[in-house]
C-alpha positions in Angstrom: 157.4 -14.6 131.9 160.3 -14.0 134.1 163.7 -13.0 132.8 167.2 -13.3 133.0 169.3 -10.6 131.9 173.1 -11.1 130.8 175.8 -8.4 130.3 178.9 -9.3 128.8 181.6 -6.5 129.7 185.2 -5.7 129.2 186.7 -2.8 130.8 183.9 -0.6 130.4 183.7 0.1 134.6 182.2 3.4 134.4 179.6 2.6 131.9 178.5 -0.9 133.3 177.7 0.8 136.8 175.4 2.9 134.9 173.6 0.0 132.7 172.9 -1.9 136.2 171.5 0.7 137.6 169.1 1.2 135.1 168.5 -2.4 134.9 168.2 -2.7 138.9 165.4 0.1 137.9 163.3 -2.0 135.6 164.0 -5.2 138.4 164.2 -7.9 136.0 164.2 -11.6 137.8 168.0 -12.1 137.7 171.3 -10.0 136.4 174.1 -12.0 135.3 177.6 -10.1 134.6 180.2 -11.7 132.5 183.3 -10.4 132.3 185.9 -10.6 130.5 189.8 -10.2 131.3 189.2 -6.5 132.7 191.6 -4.6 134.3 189.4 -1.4 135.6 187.9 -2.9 138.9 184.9 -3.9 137.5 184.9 -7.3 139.9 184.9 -5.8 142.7 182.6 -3.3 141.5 180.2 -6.0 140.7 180.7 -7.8 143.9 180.1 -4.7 145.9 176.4 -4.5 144.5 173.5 -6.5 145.8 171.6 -6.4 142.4 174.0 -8.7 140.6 173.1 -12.2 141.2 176.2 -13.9 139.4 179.1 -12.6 138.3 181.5 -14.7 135.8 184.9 -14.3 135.7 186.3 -15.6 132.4 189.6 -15.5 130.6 188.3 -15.0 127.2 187.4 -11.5 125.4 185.0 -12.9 122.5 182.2 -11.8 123.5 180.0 -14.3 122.2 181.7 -16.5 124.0 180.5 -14.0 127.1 177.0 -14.7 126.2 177.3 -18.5 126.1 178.1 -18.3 129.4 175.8 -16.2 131.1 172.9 -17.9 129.2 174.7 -21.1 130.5 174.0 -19.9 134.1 170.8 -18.3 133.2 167.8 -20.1 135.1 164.8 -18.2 133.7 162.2 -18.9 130.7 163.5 -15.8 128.4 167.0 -14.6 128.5 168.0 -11.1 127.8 171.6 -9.9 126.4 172.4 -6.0 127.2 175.4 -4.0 126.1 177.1 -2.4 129.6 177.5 0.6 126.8 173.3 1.1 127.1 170.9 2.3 129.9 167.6 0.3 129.3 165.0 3.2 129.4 162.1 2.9 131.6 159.5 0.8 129.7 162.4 -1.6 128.4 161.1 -4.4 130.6 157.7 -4.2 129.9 157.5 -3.9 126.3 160.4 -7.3 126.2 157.9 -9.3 127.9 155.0 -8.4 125.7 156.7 -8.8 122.9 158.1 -12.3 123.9 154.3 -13.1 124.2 154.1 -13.1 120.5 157.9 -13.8 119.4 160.5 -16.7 119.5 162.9 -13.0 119.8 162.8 -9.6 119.8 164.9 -6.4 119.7 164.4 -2.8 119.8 166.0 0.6 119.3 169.2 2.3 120.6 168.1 6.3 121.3 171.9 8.0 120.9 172.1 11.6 122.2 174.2 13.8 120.0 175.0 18.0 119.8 172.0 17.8 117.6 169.6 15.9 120.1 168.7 12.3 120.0 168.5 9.9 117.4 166.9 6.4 117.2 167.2 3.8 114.8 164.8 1.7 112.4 164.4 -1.8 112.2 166.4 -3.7 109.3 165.5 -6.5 107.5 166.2 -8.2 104.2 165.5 -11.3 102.1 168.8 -13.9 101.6 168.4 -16.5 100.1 164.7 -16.8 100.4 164.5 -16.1 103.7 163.3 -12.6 105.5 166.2 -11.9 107.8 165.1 -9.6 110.3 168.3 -8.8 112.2 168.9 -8.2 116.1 171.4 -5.6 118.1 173.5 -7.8 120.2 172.8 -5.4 122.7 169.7 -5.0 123.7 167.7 -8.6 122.4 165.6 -11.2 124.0 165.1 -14.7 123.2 163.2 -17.1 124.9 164.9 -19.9 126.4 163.6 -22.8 123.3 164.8 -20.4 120.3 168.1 -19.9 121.9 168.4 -23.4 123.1 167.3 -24.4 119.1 170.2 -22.0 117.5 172.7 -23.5 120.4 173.3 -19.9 121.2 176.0 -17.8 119.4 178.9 -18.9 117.4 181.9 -18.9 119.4 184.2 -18.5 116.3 183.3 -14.9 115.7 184.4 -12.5 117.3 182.2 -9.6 115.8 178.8 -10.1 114.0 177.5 -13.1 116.5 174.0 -11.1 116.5 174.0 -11.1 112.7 174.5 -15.0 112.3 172.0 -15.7 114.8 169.4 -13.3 112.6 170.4 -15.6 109.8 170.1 -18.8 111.7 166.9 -17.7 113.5 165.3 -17.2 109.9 166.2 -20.8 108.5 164.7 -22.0 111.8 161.1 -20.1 111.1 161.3 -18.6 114.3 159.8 -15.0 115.0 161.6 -11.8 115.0 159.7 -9.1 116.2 161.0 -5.3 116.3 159.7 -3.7 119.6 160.0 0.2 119.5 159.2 0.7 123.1 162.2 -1.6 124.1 164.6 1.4 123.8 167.9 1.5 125.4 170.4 4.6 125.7 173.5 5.9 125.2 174.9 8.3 125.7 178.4 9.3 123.2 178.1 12.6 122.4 181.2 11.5 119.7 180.3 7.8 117.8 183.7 6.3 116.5 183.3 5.7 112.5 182.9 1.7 112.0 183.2 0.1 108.8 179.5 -0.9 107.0 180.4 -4.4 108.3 180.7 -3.8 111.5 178.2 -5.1 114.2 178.4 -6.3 117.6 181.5 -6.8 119.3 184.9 -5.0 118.6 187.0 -1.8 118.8 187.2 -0.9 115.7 188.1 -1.0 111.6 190.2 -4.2 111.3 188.9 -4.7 107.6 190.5 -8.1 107.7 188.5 -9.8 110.6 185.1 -7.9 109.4 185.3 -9.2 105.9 186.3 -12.5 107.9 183.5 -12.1 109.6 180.9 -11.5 107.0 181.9 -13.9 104.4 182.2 -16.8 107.4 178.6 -16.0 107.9 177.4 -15.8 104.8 178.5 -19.0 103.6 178.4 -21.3 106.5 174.3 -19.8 106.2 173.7 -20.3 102.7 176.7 -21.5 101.0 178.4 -20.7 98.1 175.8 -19.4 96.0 175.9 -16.2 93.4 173.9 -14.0 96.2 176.8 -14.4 98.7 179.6 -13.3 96.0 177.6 -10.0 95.3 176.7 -9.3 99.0 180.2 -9.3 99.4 181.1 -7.6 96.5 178.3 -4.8 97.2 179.9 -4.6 100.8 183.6 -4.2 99.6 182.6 -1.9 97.0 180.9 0.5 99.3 183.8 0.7 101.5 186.2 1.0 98.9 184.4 4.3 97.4 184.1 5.6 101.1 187.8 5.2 101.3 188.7 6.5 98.3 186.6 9.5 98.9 188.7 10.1 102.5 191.6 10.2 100.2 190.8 12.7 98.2 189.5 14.9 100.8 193.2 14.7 102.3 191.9 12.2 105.1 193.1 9.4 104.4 196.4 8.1 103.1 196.6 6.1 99.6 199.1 3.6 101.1 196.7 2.2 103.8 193.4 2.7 101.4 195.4 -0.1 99.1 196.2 -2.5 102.4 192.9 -2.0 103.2 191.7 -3.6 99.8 194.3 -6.4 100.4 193.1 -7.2 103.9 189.9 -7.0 103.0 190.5 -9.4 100.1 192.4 -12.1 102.3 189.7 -11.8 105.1 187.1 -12.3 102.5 188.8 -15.6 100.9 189.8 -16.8 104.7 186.3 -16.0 105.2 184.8 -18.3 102.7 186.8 -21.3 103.7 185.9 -21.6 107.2 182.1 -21.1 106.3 182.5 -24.1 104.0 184.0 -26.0 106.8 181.5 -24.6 109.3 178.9 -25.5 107.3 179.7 -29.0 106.6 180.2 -29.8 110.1 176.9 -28.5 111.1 174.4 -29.4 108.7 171.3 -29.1 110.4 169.6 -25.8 109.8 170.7 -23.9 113.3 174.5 -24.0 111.2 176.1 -23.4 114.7 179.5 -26.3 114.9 181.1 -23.3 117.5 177.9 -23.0 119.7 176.7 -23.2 123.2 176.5 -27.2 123.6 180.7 -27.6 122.1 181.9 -25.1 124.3 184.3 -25.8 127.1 183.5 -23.9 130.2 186.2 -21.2 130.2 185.2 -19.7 134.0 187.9 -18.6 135.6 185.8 -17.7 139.0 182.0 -17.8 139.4 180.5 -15.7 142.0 176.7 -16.8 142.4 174.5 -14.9 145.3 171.4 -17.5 144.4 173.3 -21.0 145.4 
């Protein structure tokens, strides 16, 4: 099974360079860079190296909508998407495609190095709604080219948690998840930027409003309105709220934005809840994607394509 491998990017130069090189290492069948509005050099960068077959240029910064469109010029039977913030580690290639021999998808660890050493995470699953959710990093997963074509690709209207919905969508599709340990990437922060418990793929950081946006959107538009979503959320906002009001009493954090937290996360939530009630009613069938790959309008602003 040959593969295509897409990297979505936005002003990350420095780091991309290294996540191609690693990737021209493993020599998977095609690389396809997407980038965003940048402002670093990373076009020329790209255009300067003989291992990346396309390059898109668009002028959006969602980045699912970067992984529509690199799976969109994607030729091969499975279709990679890798975070220009990971090295793939040596084995990455192999253990993809034998874990594709068995799986509609698959995903596998992030290894992290901190002052400590390395960590490496587990896999993470849970039942919703009668389904067995086994959930994905948005940057390092593979899909084959008939799952992703069945869940029309990511949702375009979210801007973080794109991974997470297609878990969801995945799961009310029966397809197979499979968690591949020896599919590791890297990275290397020696400092990792505290991110709210909502918080997935995509984003800079704690913008309570959008998460809670985010995960109530998803929630719904996946299973509608139904008592599990209202204590999901409530179990998420909860959480946070006793993580905030623990910063406050250690002296770091201020009361004033702990309460504008609660109200953005509170409006997100309710905004949240009415465009997955809209979403889901204009997609009913059980891939719940109205934003996906097939309604998208191609937003290339320049396509650079060494294979034509």
């Amino acid at each position: 099974m040959e593969l295509s491998v897409v990297v979505p990017t936005l002003n990350s130069r420095e780091r991309l360079a290294a996540c191609l090189d690693a990737l021209a290492a493993v020599d998977p069948a095609e690389i396809i860079v997407v980038n965003g509005p940048s402002a670093d050099g990373t076009s020329g960068m790209c255009r300067e190296r003989d291992d990346v077959d396309v390059l898109v240029e668009l002028d959006d910064r969602n980045v699912n909508v970067a992984r529509n469109a690199g799976f969109g010029r994607a030729e091969e039977d499975a279709v990679a998407f890798v975070s220009p913030e990971f090295t793939v580690e040596s084995g990455w290639l192999d253990a993809l495609t034998a874990g594709l021999g068995d799986a509609d998808a698959v995903t596998g660890p992030v290894h992290r190095r901190l002052d400590v050493g390395w960590t490496t995470e587990e896999p993470e699953t849970r039942v919703i709604g009668g389904r067995n959710v086994h959930y994905v990093n948005g940057g390092n997963v593979a899909f084959t080219r008939e799952a992703l074509v069945e869940i029309d690709g990511f949702d375009e209207y979210l801007a973080v948690g794109g991974a997470r919905d297609a878990a969801h969508r995945l799961a009310a599709l029966d397809r197979e998840v499979c968690w591949v340990p020896d599919m590791a990437v890297a990275r290397h922060d020696d400092d990792e930027v505290a991110r709210p418990s909502v918080m997935t793929d995509g984003g800079d950081g704690p913008d309570w409003r959008w998460r809670y946006r985010s995960l109530a959107y998803r929630l719904v538009k996946n299973y509608g309105a139904r008592p599990t979503v209202g204590y999901r959320l409530g179990r998420h906002a909860v959480d946070d709220a006793v993580d905030g009001a623990a910063d406050v009493l250690r002296g770091e954090g201020e009361p004033s934005r702990w309460v504008g937290n609660g109200r953005d996360v509170l409006v997100g939530a309710v905004g949240g809840v009415a465009t997955g009630l809209r979403a889901r009613w204009r997609d009913r069938s059980p891939r719940r994607n109205p934003n996906g790959w097939s309604a998208r309008s191609d937003r290339a602003v320049a396509v650079y394509d060494r294979r034509a």
